[in-house]
N, C-alpha and C positions, 0 to 999 in steps of 0.2 A: 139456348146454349148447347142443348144436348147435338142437335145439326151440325153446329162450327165443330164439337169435339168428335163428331163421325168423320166428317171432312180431313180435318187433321191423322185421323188416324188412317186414313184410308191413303192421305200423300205418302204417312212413314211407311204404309205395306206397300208400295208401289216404287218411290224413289229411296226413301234413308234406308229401310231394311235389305233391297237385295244389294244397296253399293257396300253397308257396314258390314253385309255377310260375304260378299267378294273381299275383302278385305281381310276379315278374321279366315278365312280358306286356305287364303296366301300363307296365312302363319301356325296354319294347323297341321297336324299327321295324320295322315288319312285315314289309319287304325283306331288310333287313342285318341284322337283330337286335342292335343298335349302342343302346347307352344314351341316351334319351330321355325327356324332359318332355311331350314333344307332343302323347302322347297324354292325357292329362289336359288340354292345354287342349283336342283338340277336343271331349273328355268334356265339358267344365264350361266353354267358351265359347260355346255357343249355350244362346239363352236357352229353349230348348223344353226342354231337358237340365235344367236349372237350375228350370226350372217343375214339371219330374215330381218332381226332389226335395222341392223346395215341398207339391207335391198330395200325395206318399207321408206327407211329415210333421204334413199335417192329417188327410189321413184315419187316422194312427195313432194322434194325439191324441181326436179325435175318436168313434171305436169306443173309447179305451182309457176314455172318460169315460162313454161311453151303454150299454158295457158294466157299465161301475162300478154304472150308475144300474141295472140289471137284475140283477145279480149281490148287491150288498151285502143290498136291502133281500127278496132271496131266501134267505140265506143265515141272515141275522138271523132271521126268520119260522122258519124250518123247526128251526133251534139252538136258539132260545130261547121260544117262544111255542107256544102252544096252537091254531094253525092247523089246521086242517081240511085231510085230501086230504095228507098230506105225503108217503107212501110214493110217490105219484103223481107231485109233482111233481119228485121227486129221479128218478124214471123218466125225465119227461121234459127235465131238464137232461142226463140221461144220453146221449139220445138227438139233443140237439142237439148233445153233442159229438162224437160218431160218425156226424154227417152231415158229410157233405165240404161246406166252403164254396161249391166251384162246383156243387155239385149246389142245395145252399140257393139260391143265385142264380139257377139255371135257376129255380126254382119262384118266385121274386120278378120274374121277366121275364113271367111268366104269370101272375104276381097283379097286376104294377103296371104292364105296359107301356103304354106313350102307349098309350089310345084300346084297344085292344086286351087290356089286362090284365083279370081277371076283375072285380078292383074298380072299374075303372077302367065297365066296362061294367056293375056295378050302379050307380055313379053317377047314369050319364047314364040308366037305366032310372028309378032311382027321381027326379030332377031334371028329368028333360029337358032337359037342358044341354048343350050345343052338340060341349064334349070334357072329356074327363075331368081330376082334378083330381090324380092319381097320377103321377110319372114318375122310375120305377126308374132311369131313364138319367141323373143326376147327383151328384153328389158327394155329398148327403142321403144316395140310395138306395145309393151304394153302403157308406157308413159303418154303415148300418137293418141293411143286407144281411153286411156281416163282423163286426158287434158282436154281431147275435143266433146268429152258431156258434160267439165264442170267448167270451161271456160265462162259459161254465163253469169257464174258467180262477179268474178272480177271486171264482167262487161255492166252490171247493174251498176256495182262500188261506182266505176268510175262512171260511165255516162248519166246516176246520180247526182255525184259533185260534178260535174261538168255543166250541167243543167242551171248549178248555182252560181256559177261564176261569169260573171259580167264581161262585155270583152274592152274596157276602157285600158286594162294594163295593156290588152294585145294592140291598142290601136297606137298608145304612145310608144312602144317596142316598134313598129312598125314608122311611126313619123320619124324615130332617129334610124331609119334607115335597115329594121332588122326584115329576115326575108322569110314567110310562110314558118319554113318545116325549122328555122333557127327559134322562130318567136315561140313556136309549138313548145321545144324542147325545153326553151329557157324559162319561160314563162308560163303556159296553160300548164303543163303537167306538174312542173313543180308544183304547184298550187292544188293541184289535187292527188298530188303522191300520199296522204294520209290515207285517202278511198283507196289507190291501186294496191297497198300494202297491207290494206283490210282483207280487199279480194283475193290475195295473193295467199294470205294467210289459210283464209275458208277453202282456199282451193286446194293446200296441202294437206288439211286437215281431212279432206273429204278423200281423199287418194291414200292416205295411211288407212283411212277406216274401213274403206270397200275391203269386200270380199268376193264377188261375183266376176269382174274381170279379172282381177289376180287367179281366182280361181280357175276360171278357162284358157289364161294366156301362160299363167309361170308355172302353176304345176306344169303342164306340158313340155314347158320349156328347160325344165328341172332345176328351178329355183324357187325358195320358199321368199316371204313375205311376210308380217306379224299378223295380217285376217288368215291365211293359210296356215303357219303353222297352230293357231290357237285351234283351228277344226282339226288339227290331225292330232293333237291332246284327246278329240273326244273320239277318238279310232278305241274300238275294246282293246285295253280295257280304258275305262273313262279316267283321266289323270285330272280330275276337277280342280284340285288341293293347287299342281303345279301349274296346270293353266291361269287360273287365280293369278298366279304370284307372276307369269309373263306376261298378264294383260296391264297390271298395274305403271307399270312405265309410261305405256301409252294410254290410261286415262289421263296420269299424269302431264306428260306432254301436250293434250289436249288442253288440260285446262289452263299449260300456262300458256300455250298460244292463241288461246280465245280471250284472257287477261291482255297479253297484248295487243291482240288486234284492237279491244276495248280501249287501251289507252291511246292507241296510235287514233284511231277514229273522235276519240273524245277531244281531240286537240283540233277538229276540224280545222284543216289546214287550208281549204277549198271555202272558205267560205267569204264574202265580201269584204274587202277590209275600206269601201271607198265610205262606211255608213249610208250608204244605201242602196236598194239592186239599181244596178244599169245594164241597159239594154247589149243584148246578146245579138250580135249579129253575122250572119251565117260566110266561113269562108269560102272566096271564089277559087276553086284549085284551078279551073280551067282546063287544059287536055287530061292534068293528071288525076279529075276527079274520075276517068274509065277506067285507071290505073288500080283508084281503090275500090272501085268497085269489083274490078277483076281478083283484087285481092278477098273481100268479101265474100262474093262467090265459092271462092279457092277453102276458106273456113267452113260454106256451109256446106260445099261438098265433102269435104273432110267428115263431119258431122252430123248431116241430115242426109245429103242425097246418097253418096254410096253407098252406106250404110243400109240405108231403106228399100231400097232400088234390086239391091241382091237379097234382101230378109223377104220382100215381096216377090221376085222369083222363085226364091227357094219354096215360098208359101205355095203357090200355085202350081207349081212343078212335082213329075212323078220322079222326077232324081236330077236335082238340079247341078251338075255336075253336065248334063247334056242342053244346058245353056236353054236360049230362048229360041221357042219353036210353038206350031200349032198344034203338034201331037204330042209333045212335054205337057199342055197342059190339062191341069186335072182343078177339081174343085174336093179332092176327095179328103184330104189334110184336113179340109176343115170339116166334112161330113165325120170325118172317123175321130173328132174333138169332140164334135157336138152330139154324136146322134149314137156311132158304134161303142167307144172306149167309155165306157161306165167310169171308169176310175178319174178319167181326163177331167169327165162331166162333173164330178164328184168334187174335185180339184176345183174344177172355174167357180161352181157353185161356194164351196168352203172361201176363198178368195173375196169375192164381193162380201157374202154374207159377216165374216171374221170384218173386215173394212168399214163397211157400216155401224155395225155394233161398235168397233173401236171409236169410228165417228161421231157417233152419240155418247158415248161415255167421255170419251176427251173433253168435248164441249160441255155436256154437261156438266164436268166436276170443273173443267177450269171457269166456265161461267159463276158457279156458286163461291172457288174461292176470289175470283177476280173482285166479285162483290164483297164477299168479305174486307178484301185488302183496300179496296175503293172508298167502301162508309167505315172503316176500322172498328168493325165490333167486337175484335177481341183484342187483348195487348198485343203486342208481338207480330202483327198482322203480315208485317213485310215479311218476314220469313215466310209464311205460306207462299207468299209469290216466290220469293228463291227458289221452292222446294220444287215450285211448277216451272219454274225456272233451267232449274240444273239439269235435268235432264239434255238439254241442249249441250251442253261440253261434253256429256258420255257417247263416247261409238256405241252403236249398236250391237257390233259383237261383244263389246265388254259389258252392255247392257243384259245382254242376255247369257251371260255368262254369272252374272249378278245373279240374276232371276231364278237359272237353272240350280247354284248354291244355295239359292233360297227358299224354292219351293218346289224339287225334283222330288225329294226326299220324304218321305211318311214324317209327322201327320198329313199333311197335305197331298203329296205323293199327285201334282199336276202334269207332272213329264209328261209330253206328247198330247196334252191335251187342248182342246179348245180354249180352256179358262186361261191356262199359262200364254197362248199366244196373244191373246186378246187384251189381259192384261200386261203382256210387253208390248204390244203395238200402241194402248192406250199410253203408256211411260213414255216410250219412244218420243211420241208425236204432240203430247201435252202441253210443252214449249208453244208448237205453232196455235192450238187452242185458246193458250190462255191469252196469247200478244192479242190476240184477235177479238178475244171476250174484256181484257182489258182496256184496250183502244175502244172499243164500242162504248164502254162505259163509262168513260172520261169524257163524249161527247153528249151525255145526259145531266140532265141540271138534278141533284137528288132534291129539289122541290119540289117536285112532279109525286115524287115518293111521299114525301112528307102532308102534301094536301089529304092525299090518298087514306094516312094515318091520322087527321086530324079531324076526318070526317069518319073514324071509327075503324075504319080497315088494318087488318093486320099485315104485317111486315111479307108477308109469302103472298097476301094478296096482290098490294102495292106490284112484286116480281113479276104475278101472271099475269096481271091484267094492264100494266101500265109498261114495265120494265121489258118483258120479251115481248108485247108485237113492234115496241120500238127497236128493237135489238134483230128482229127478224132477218133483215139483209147482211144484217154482220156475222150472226149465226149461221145463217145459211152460206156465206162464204168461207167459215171456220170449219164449217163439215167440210165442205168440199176439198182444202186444203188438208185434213186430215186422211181424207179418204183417199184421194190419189195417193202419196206415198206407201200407206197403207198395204192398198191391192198389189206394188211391186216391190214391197222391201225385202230385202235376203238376206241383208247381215245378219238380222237379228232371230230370224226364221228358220233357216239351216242350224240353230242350236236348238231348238225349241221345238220341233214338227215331228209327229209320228205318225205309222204309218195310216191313219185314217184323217189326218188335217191337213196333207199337204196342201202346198197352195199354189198358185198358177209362176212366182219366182222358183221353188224348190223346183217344181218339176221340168223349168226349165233346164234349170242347172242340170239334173241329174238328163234330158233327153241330150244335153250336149257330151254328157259321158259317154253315151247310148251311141252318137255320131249321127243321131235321127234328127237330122236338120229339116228335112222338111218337116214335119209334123212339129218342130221346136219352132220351126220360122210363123207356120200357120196360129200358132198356141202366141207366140209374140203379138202378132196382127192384131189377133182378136184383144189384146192386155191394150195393144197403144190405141185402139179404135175407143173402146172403151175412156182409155184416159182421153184424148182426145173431145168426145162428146161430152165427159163431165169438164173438161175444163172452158170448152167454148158454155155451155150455163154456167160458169163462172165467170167468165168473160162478162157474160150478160147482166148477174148478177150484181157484180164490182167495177167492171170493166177492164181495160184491156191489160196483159202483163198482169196482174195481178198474183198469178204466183211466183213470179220474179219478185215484183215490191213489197210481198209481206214477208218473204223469206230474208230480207237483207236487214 
């Protein structure tokens, strides 16, 4: 019993304690710590305040729609149709997911900046026009720039349900006379608008909560957003009390558009109604399946290849400004990452090592309470999973906003430290741990345990020797899913990092203050090389998309 009441106590220091201390901060006085409103109005009576929420909730309308328009008509093509190239572009939807958003952005400041972005200056080359016609630095570019890294959410939702639905409706739509793109509209999608509404939602939800391309595209563009202004709270002097009371809105909002997308999804709209599956069979578009292919393409270059194409010049380049050539290139960006700048080094190192650790502790606690909740050995047991739970509806900024209220402060006094980061990455990413260690353990029979006990074995032996090497594969893909967001998260990181933790996200951010794009391009490289090789032994692991399907 003493284990499960460690366990429990160690969810409330992790999840209930830092959101009930964000909470009470909101309505404290940052002197006397005396019950207050105040801070909520200085929160929400300037109108610059009240403007970033405005801007947050266009630009998540905004990405959740132009994602939609990239995601559905992807999702559809590659489920249902005789498309050309599909192994491919399910590659590269892959690979826009596992690009960090602010890394996406660095490569769009370098594709579209005023006058200086790469297209910006084929323009004026092939026009002769006085300045270019591109400008990543407003509210357009910044919605271009977060819809093409989280489109893949709402491409999973839907070519999910699309997966499940038969095509017996499309064929008698089709016998009374309906034509392709009418039977699409009328029939296939309605049937799975519950998944695209799901997508839809997770994609607004992930664009209110960044901080990293807001960061690089609206500051410049001189407009706030709610991830931006809550970091300019923490400008000296620190307004903890009032930051507190402006991130609560948007916990809230979060949780209640994850309550709906929850209901809208539980109504599974997409699912058989003939009582039982029928055969799925693929449609002929004929000339115009080049059409979407060409469409396809059009998204991953949005996506994947511009993006990467110029992040990779800029890497190899002594001033990538002087475009591609033989004497532009250097290898030196990455010599003076790896070999001269001690600090960089320090950084990459801090980066894996915090990610790891987080990786093992995540799994670790949500595999123990997953088991708890699984064989019910204590009352109450579902709430343990909630608790590993919740953390899923909290942004990361407000998560560590939580954190920073909760354990900045003497006795504890973590600011800036290893312990405070590790244990908000662990928070952070606990959600994706325990689905993983739960699922694992719903496919074991607890008779296997019980033989184990009845020949004398204790309940922890039963765990080591029976329960984890069968759990081994599922484990092993629970770390990994951990560890990739880990090594590039920044919401939560840029509240929490001092000066000897940083980590290879901060310091990106802060090289693109610097305007030190090469050495930021070569520092990206090395971050997506890295995600890349752990997720292909994930691949191998689980196999393919895998962190698409356990994320949705």
């Amino acid at each position: 019993m003493l284990v499960w009441l460690i366990l429990i106590g160690l969810l409330v220091f992790l999840v209930l304690n830092p959101i009930l201390r964000l909470i009470v901060s909101s309505l404290q006085q940052a002197d006397t710590g005396r019950f207050t409103l105040e801070n909520y109005r200085a929160a929400y009576g300037n109108i610059r305040h009240l403007q970033a929420l405005l801007n947050s909730l266009e630009l998540g309308v905004g990405v959740a729609l132009l994602a939609s328009c990239f995601a559905v008509p992807l999702a559809w093509a590659i489920s249902r149709t005789d498309m050309p190239g599909k192994p491919f572009i399910r590659l590269m939807v892959f690979a826009a997911f596992v690009t960090p958003p602010y890394l996406g952005a660095i490569g769009w400041i370098l594709l579209a900046g005023p006058n200086s972005g790469w297209l910006n200056k084929a323009w004026l080359a092939l026009t002769g026009a006085d300045h270019g016609i591109f400008n990543i630095y407003s509210m357009a570019g910044l919605i271009l720039v977060v819809a093409v890294t989280s489109f893949p959410y709402t491409f999973v939702f839907t070519s999910s349900a699309l997966d499940l639905v038969s095509s017996e409706m499309e064929d008698a739509a089709n016998i009374l006379g309906s034509r392709t793109l009418r039977t699409t509209l009328r029939v296939t999608l309605p049937l799975v608008t519950p998944a695209i509404i799901g997508g839809i939602i997770i994609s607004f939800l992930e664009a209110i909560a960044l901080f990293g391309a807001p960061a690089l595209i609206a500051l410049p563009a001189r407009f706030n957003v709610v991830s931006t202004q809550l970091w300019q709270f923490f400008e000296y002097p620190v307004r903890i009390e009032e930051a507190a009371a402006y991130s609560i809105p948007l916990l809230a909002i979060t949780v209640l558009m994850f309550w709906l997308q929850r209901r809208i999804l539980g109504r599974r709209g997409y699912a058989s109604v003939s009582g039982k599956g029928g055969e799925r069979r693929m449609i002929a578009l004929g000339p115009w399946r080049w059409v979407m292919f060409g469409y396809a393409l059009l998204v991953c270059a949005l996506s994947v290849f511009l993006p990467m194409i110029v992040l990779l010049q800029a890497a190899f380049a002594k001033a990538w400004g002087r475009g591609f050539s033989l004497d532009n290139l250097t290898l030196h960006n990455f010599y003076y990452l790896l070999v001269e700048q001690t600090q960089a080094k320090q950084t990459i190192l801090n980066t894996f090592v915090y990610a790891g650790v987080t990786a093992v502790a995540a799994v670790s606690l949500s595999l123990a309470i997953a088991y708890v909740v699984s064989r019910k050995l204590v009352p109450w047991s579902n709430v343990l999973g909630f608790l590993c739970i919740a953390p899923f509806v909290i942004p990361g900024i407000v998560l560590a906003i939580g954190f920073y209220a909760a354990y900045a402060s003497p006795p504890l006094a973590l600011y800036g430290t290893a312990t405070i980061l590790i244990l908000g990455f662990t928070t952070r990413f606990l959600p994706i741990a325990y689905t993983s260690s739960a699922a694992g353990l719903r496919s074991i029979n607890p008779e296997m345990e019980e033989a184990v006990r009845i020949l004398g074995g204790s309940r922890f032996l039963a765990i080591r020797r029976v329960l984890i090497p069968l759990l081994k594969k599922s484990l092993a893909g629970a770390w990994i899913l951990v560890f990739i967001p880990a090594t590039r998260e920044l919401s939560s990181a840029i509240f929490l990092v001092g000066p000897n933790t940083r980590v290879i996200s901060v310091m990106l951010f802060d090289l693109s203050e610097e305007g030190n794009f090469e050495v930021l391009a070569a520092l990206g490289v090395i971050l997506l090389i890295a995600t890349i090789v752990i997720a292909a032994i994930g691949s191998k692991l689980i196999g393919r998309d895998f962190m698409l399907r356990r994320n949705t």
